[in-house]
RORO-594095 format. One line per 4 residues: number of its first residue (from 1); for each residue y, x negated, z negated of N, C-alpha, C. Coordinates in steps of 0.05 Angstrom, whole numbers. Example, Ala and Ser with C-alpha at 12.3 -4.5 7.8 and 13.67 -1.06 7.14 Angstrom:
2
1) -114 -264 -156 -90 -246 -156 -66 -264 -156 | -45 -257 -142 -21 -273 -143 1 -258 -157
This chain:
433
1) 683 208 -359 683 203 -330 707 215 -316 | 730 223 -328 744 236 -317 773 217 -301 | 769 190 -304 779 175 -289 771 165 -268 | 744 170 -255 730 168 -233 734 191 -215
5) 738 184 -203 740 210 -171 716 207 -167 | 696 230 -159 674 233 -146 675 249 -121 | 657 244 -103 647 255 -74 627 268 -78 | 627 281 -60 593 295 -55 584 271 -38
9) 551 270 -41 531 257 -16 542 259 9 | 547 277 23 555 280 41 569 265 60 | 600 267 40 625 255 45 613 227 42 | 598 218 27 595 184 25 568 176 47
13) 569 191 57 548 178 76 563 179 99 | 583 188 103 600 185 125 613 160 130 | 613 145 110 625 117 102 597 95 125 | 575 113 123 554 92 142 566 101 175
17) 559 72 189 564 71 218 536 64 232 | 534 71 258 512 56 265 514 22 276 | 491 24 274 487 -13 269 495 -23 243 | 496 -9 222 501 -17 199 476 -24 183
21) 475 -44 164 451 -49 149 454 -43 119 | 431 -22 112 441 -11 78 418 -17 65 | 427 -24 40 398 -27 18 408 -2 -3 | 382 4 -8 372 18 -27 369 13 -55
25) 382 16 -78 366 7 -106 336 8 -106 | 316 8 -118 294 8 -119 280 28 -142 | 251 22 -135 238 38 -157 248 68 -164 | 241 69 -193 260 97 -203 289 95 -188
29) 288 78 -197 336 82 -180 334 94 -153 | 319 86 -136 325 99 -111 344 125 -113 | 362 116 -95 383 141 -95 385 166 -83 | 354 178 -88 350 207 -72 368 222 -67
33) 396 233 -73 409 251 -63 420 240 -42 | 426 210 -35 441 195 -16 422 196 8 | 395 181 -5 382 184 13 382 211 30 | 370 231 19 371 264 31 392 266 48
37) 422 259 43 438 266 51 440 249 77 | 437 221 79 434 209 101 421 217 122 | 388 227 113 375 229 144 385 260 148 | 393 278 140 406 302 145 439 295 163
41) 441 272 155 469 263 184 447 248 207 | 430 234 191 405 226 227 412 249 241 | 394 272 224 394 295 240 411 304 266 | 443 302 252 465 305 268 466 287 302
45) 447 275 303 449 249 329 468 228 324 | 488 230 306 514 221 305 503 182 293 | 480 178 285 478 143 278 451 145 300 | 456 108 305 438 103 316 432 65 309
49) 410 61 300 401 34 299 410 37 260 | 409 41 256 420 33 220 395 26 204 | 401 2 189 375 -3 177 379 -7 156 | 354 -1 145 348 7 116 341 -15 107
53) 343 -33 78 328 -49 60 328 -42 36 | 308 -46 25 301 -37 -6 272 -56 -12 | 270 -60 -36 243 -71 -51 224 -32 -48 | 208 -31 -67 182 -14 -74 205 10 -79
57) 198 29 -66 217 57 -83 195 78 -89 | 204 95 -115 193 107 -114 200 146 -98 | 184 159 -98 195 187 -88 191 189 -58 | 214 203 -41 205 204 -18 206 187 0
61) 214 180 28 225 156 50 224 174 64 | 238 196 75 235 208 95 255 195 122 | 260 168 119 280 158 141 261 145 160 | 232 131 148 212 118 163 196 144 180
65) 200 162 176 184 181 198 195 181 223 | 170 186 235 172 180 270 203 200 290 | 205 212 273 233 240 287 256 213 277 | 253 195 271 285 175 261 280 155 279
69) 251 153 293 261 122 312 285 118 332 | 297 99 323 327 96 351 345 100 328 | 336 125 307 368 129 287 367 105 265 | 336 99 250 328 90 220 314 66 229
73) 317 42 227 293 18 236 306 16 198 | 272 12 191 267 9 165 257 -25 161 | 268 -37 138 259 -63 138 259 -74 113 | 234 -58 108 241 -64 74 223 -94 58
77) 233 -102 41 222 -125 26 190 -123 12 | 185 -93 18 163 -100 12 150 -67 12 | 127 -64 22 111 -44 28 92 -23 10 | 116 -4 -7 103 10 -23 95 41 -16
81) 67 59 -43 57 73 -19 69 95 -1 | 101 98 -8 109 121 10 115 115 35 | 123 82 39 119 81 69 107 66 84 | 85 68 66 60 48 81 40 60 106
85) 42 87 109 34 98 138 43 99 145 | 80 99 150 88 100 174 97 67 179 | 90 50 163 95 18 166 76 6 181 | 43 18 185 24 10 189 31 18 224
89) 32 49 219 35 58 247 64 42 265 | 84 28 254 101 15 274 125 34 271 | 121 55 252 152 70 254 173 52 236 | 160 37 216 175 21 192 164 -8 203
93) 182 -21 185 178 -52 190 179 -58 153 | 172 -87 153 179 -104 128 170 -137 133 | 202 -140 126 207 -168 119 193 -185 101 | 170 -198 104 151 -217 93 171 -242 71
97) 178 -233 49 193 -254 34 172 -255 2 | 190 -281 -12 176 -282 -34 206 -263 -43 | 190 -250 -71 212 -234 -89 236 -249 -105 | 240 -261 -106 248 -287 -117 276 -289 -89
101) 266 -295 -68 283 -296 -55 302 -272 -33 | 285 -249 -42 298 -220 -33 334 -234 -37 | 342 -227 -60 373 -231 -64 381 -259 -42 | 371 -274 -43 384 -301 -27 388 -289 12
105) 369 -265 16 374 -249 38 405 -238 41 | 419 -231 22 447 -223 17 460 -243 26 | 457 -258 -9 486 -282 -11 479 -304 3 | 458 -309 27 458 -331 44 470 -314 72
109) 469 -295 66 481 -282 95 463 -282 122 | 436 -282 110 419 -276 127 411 -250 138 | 419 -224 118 414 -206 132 448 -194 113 | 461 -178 138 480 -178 120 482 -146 112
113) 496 -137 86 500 -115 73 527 -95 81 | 521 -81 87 539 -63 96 551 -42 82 | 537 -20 71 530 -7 48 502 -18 31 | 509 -13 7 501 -9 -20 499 15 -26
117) 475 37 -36 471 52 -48 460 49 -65 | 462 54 -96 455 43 -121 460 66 -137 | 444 74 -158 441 94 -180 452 83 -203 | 464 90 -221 477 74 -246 482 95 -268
121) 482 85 -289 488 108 -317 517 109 -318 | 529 131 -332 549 136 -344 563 117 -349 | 590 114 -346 611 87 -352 616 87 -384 | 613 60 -397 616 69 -425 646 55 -419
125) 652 65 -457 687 68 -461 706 49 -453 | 688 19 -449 700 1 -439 698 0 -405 | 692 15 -394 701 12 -367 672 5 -347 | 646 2 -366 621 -12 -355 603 11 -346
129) 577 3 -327 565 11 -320 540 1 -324 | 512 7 -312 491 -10 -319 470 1 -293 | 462 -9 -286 446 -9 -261 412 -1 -272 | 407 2 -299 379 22 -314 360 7 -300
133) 340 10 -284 316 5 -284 318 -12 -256 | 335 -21 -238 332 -29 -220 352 -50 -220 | 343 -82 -212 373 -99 -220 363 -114 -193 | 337 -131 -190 321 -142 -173 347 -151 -143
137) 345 -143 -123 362 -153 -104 386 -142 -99 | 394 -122 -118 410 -99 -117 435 -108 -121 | 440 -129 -150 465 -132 -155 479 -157 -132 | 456 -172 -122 467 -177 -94 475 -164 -76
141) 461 -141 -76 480 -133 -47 505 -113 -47 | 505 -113 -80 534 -99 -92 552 -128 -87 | 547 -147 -92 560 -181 -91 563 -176 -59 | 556 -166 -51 566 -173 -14 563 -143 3
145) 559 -127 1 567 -103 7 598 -96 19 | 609 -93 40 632 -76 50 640 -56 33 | 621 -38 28 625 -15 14 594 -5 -9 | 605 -4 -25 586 12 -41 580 35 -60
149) 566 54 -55 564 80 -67 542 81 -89 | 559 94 -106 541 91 -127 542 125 -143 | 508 126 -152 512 148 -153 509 145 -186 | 527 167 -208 527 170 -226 503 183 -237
153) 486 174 -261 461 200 -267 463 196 -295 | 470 216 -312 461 212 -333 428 204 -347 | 416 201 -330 388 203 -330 371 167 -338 | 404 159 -323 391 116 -310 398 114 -351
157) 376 94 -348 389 89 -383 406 64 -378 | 419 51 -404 445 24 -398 432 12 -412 | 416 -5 -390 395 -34 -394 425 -63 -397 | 419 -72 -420 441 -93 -411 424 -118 -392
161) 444 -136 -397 431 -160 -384 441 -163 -357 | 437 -177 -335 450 -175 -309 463 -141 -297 | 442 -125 -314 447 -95 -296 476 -90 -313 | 486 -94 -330 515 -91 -331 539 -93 -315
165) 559 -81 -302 571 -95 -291 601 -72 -290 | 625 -74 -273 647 -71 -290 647 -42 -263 | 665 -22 -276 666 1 -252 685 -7 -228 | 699 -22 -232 716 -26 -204 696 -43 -184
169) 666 -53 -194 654 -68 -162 649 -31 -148 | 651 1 -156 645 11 -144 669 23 -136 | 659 32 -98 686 40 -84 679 69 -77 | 660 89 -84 659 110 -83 628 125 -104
173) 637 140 -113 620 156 -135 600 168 -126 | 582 186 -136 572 211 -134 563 220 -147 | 552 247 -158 547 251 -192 522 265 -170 | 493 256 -192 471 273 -190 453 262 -209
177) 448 294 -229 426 287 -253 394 299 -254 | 396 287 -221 353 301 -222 350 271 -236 | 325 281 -257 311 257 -272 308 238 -258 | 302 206 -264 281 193 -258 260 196 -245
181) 243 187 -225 213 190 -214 196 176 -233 | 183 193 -253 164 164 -268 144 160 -246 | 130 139 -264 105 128 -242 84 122 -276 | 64 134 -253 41 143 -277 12 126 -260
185) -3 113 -285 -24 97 -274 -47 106 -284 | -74 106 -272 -93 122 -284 -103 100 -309 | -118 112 -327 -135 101 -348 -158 80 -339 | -156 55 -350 -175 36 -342 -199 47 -337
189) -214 47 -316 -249 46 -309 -256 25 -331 | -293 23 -328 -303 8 -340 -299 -24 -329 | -293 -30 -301 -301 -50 -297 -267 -59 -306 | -250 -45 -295 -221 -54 -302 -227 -63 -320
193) -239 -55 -344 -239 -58 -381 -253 -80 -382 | -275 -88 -361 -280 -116 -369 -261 -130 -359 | -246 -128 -336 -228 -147 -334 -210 -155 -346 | -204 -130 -352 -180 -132 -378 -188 -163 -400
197) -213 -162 -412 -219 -160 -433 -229 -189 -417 | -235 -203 -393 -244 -235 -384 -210 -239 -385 | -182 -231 -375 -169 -241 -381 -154 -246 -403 | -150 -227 -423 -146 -230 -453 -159 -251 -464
201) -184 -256 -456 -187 -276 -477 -185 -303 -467 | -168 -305 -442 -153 -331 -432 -122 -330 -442 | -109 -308 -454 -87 -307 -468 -83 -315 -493 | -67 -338 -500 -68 -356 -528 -44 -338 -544
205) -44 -350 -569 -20 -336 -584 10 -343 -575 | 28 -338 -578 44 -355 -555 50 -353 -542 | 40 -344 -525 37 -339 -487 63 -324 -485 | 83 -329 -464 89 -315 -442 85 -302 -426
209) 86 -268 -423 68 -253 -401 80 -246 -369 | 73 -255 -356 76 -232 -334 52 -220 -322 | 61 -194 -308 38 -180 -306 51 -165 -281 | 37 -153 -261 37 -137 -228 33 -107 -239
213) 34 -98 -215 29 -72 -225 4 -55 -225 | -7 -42 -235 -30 -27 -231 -50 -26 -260 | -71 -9 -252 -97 -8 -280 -97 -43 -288 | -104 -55 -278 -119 -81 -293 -85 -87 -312
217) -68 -100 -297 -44 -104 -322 -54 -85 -351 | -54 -63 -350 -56 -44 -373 -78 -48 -389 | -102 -49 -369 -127 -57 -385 -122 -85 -402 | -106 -106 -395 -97 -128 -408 -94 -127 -429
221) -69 -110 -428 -48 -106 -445 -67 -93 -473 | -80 -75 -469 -91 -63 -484 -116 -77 -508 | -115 -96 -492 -142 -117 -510 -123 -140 -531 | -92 -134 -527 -78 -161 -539 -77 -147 -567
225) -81 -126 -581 -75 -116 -604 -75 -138 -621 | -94 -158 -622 -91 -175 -653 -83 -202 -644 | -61 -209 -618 -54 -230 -610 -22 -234 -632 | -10 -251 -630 15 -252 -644 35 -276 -629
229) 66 -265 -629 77 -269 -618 84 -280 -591 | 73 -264 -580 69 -255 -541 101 -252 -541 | 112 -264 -507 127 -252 -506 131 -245 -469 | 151 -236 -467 154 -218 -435 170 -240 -419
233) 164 -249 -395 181 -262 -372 165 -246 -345 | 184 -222 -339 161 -212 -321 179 -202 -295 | 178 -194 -274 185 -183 -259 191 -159 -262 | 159 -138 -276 166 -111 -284 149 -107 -302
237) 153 -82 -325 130 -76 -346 136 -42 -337 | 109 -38 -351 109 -9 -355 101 -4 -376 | 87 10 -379 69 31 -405 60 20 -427 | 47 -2 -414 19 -18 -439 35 -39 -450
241) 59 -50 -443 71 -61 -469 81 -49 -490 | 94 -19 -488 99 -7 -518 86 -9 -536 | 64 -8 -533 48 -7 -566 50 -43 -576 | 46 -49 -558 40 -81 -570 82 -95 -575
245) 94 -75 -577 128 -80 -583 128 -66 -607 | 111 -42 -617 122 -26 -629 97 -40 -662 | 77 -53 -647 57 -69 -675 65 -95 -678 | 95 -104 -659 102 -129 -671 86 -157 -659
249) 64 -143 -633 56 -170 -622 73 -181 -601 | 85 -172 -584 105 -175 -566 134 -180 -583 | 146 -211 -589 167 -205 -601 184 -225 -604 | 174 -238 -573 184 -264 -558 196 -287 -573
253) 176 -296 -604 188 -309 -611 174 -340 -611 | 158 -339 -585 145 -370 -592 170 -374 -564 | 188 -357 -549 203 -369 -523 216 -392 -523 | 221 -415 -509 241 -433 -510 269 -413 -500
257) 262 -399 -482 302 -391 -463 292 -359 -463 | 306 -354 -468 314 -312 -475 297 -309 -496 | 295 -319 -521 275 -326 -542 283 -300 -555 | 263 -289 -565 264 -257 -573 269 -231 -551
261) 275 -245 -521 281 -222 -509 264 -214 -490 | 254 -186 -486 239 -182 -454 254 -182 -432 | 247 -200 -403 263 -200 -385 246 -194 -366 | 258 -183 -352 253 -167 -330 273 -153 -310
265) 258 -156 -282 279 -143 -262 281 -111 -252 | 260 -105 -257 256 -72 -252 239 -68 -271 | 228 -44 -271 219 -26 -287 208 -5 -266 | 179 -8 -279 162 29 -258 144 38 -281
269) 149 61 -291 127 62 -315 145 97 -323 | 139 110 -347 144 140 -350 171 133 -365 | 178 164 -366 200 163 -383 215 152 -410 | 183 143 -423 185 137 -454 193 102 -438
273) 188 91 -427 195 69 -414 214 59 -408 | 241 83 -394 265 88 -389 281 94 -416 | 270 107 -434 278 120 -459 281 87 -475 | 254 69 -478 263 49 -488 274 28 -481
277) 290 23 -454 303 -1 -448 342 13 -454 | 342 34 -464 363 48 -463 387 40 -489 | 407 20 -480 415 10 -504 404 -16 -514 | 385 -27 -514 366 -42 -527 372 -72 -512
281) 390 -78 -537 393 -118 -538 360 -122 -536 | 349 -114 -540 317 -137 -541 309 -145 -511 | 321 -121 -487 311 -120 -459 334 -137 -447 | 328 -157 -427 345 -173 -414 336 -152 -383
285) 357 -140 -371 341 -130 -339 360 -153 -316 | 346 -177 -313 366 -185 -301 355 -192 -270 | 384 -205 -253 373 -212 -233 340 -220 -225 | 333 -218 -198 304 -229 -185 319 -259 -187
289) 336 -270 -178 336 -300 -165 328 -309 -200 | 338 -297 -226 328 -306 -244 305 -298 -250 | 291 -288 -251 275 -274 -265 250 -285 -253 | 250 -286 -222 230 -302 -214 226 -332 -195
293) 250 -349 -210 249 -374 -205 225 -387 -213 | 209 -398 -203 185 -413 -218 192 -434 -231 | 221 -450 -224 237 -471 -256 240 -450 -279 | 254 -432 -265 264 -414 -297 236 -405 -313
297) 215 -403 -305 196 -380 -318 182 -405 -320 | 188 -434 -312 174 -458 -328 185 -460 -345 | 206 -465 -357 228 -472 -378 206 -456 -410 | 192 -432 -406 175 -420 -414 153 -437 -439
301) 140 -441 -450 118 -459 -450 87 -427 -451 | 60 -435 -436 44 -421 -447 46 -393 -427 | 56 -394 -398 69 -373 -381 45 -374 -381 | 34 -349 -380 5 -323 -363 6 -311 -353
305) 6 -313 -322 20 -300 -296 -13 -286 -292 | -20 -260 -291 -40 -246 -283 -27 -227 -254 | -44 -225 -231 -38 -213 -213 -59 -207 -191 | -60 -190 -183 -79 -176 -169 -91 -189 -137
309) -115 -178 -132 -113 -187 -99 -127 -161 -87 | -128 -170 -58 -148 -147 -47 -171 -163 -32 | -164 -184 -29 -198 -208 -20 -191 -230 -24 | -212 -249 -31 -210 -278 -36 -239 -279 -27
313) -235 -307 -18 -253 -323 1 -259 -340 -8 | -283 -358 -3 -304 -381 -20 -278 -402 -25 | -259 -407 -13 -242 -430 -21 -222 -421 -35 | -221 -396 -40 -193 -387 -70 -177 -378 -46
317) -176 -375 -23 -142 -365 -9 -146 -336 -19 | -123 -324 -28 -121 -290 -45 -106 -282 -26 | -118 -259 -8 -105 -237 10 -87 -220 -12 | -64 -210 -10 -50 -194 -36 -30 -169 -20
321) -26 -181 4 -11 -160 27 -15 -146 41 | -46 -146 55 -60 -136 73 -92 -130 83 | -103 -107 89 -122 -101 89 -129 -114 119 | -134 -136 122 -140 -143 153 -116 -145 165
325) -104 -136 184 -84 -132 205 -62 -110 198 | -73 -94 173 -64 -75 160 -37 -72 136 | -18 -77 140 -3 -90 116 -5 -59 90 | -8 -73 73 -20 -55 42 7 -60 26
329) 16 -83 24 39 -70 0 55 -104 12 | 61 -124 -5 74 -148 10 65 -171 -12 | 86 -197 5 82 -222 -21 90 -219 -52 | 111 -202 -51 120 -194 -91 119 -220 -98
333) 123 -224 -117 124 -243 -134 100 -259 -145 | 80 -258 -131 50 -270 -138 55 -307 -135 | 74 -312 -117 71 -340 -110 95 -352 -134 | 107 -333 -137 135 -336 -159 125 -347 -184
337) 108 -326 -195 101 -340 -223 69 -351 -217 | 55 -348 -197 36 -361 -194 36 -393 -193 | 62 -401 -186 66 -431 -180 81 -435 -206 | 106 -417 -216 124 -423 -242 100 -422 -271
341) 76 -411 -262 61 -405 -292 41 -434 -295 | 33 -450 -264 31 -469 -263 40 -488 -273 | 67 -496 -265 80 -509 -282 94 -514 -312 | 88 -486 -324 96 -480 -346 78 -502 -366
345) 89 -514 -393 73 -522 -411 46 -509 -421 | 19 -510 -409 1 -498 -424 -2 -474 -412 | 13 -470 -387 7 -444 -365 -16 -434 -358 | -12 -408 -349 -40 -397 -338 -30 -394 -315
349) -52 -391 -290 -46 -369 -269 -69 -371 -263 | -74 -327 -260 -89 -323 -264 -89 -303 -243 | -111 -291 -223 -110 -278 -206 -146 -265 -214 | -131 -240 -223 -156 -218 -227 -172 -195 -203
353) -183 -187 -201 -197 -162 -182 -216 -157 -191 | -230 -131 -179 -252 -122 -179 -270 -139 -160 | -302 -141 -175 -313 -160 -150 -317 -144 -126 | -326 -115 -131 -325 -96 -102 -302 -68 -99
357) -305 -66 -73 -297 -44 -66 -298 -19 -86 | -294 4 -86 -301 31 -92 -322 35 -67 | -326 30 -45 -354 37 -28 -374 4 -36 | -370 -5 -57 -390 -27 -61 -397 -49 -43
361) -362 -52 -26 -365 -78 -12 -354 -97 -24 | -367 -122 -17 -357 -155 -38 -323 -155 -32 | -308 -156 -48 -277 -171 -43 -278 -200 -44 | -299 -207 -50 -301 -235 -43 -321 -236 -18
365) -303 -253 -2 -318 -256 25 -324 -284 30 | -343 -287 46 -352 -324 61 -316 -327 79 | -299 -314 89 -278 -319 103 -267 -288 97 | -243 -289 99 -219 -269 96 -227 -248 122
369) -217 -226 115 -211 -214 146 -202 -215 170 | -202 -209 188 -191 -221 210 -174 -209 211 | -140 -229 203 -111 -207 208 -107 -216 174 | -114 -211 164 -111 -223 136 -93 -240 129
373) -72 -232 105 -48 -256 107 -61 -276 72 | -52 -296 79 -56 -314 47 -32 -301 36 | -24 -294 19 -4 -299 1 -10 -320 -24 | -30 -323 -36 -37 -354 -54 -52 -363 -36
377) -43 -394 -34 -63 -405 -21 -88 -414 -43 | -105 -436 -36 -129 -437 -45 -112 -460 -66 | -97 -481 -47 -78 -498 -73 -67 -484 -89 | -61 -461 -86 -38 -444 -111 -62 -441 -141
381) -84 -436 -125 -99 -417 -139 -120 -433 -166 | -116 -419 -183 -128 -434 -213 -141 -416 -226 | -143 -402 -243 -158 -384 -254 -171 -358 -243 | -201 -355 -232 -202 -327 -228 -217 -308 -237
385) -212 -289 -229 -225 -276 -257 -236 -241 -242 | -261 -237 -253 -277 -206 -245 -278 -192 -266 | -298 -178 -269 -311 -163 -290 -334 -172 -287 | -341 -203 -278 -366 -218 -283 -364 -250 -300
389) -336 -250 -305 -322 -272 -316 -303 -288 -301 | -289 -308 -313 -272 -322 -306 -276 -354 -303 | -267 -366 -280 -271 -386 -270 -242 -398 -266 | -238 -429 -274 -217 -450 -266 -227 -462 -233
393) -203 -449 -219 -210 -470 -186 -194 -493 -194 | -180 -489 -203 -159 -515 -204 -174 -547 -214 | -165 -563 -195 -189 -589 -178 -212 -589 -182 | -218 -572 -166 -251 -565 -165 -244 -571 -129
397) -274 -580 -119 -270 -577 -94 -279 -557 -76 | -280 -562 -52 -295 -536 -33 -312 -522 -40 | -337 -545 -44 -362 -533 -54 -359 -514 -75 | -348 -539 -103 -349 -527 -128 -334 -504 -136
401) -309 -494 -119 -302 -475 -112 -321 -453 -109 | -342 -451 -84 -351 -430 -71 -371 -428 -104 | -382 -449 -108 -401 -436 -130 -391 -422 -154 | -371 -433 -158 -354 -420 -175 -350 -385 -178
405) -336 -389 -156 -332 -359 -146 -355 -340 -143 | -374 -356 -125 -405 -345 -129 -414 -335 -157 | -413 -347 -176 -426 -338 -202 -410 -316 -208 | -384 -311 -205 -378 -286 -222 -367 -256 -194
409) -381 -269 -169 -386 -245 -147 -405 -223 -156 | -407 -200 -142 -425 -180 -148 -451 -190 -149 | -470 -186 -167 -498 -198 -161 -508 -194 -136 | -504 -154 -125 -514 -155 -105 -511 -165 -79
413) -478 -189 -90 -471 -200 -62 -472 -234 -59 | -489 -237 -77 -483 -274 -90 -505 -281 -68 | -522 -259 -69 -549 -285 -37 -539 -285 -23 | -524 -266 -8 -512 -269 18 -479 -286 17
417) -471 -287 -4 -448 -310 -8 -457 -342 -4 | -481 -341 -17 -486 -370 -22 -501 -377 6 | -506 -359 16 -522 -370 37 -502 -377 62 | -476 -362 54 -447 -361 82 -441 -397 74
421) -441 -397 40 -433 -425 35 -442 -444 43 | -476 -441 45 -488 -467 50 -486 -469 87 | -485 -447 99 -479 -453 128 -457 -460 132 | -443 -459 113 -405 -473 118 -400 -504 112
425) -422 -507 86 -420 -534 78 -446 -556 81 | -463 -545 100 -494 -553 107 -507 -563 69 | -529 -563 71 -538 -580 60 -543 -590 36 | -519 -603 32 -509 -624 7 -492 -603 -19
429) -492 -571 -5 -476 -555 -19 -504 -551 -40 | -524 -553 -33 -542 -539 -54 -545 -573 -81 | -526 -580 -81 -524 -612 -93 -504 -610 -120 | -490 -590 -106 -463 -584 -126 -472 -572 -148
433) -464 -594 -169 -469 -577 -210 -452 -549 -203
């Protein structure tokens, strides 16, 4: 590295002006020393209006706290948990996009880039860099960025694939080697484990996976042990694919396009996670506009898009953003491969949950909450699935819908479901096979 001039944080945050608009790498990458160093110039009074964009980060956000309004308007792509109380409360904002089209926010010049702050590994001998665990909207806004700082860590591993890229796109350094933030998920519950285990056995040999983040993905993952040749088109993986890479079921060789390779745009999962995308031809980390085109991840045959909700309603619409009026996390990529896994040859899409709460209220409701956003609509929506079984909505109608859904609701909530149904549909609902 001794052909690189480096700065302190400091000095490169002086490069921001106010009214300037900066994105963040994401996830693990988030560039904590920059960050730190930024709202410690807030501090100074010296910016005012500068806004932040980033996807999910992990670690702190101390720029969305209420002492930054007037300096930090936050506007991030999507609502993860460090700044989801002060997003709720109105100190933060976020931009309602599909993931897929985060980057087209850049290079359409819809929101434009000012600074770039981005985390990257060590330059190897040829002059390259690699962007490790975060590629998603990032290498766009290195593509249109004024200025971009990038901080050196020995820590980012050198994911090839899009996150490659040459050291002259950077116009100022900074060296800092605090680890990675892993991100750690608890061990499946029982009911996760049945879910796991209603969607596994909608997974054929073959299949293409994508998978969201949280317990149920893992619980998935965990039931595929005697599946064979699975392979990855995903947005992000964590944990619960190593074992099934390291027994040879994951090994992308039924793929038509990146055939043998896992692709993916970020990465949130522990160190052994970061340890294995490090070097490794098998990992593609490439752009979001690729990674979650619903053509590209059709091109696929056998895609199994599994993804989470927080309520669904007698007609299939899947709340996935918001607790009521409440924004919980954002759109992500649910409509991305929810519609691309559709289309795929022999596709799944598949939208899993718990049927209740942790206080033992139905997530399946007679109507959504009030404030409640769709992110799948009820047309998106085709396979769903509890820890009471799994059901095809896909051309089923209203009725046959609600009963549907009815059968694999909580028992203790199916009388009072069916009875919302039959006042919604009079009558003729008690008619429906």
């Amino acid at each position: 590295m001794a052909d690189i001039k480096f700065i302190s944080a400091d000095e490169a945050v002086k490069f921001v002006k106010s009214g300037d608009h900066i994105h963040f790498s994401s996830v693990a990458s988030a560039p904590q020393v920059l960050i730190q160093a930024l709202c410690h110039r807030g501090d100074t009074g010296e910016l005012k209006n500068v806004f932040i964009h980033h996807l999910h980060t992990e670690g702190p956000a101390p720029y969305t706290d209420a002492k930054y309004e007037g300096v930090f308007f936050h506007q991030a792509f999507f609502v993860g948990g460090n700044v989801r109380k002060n997003v709720q409360a109105g100190y933060a904002d976020y931009i309602p996009i599909f993931l897929s089209e985060t980057q087209k926010l850049y290079r359409a010049g819809v929101i434009p880039c000012d600074v770039a702050m981005i985390q990257v590994c060590p330059p190897d001998k040829h002059g390259y860099i690699s962007l490790g665990t975060s590629v998603d909207a990032t290498l766009a806004a290195i593509e249109c960025a004024k200025t971009v700082i990038a901080v050196v860590n020995k820590h980012v591993p050198r994911s090839w694939g899009d996150a490659i890229i040459p050291v002259k796109k950077i116009d100022y350094f900074v060296e800092d080697n605090t680890p990675l933030q892993p991100a750690t998920f608890s061990d499946a519950n029982e009911i996760e484990t049945a879910i796991g285990i209603n969607c596994a056995n909608l997974i054929e040999d073959g299949a293409c996976l994508q998978m969201g983040i949280g317990a149920i993905p893992n619980a998935v993952l965990a039931q595929l042990g005697n599946h064979k040749n699975l392979g990855i088109h995903t947005e992000m993986f964590a944990d619960g694919v190593m074992p099934l890479v390291e027994k040879g079921v994951i090994n992308g060789a039924a793929k038509k396009i990146d055939k043998g390779k896992m692709v993916s745009t970020f990465l949130m999962g522990s160190q052994e996670v970061y340890d294995f995308i490090d070097d490794n031809p098998m990992v593609a980390m490439m752009d979001v506009g690729y990674t979650n085109d619903p053509y590209i991840i059709a091109k696929n045959p056998k895609v199994t898009a599994i993804n989470s909700a927080l309520q669904v309603d007698l007609t299939g619409q899947v709340c996935a953003d918001s607790l009521g009026i409440k924004f919980y996390s954002g759109v992500g990529g649910q409509i991305d491969f929810t519609y691309g896994a559709s289309l795929s040859e022999g596709g799944k899409a598949i939208i899993a949950m718990p049927s209740v709460t942790n206080k033992g209220i139905s997530k399946i409701a007679p109507v959504l909450s009030e404030g409640a956003g769709v992110v799948t609509t009820r047309n998106h929506m085709h396979w769903f699935v509890t820890e009471y079984g799994a059901v095809n909505l896909y051309g089923k109608s209203l009725q046959e819908r609600a009963k549907a859904i009815i059968n694999i609701a909580h028992p203790d909530h199916r009388e009072t479901l069916d009875r919302a149904a039959f006042e919604r549909f009079g009558p003729h609902y008690h008619f429906v096979g």
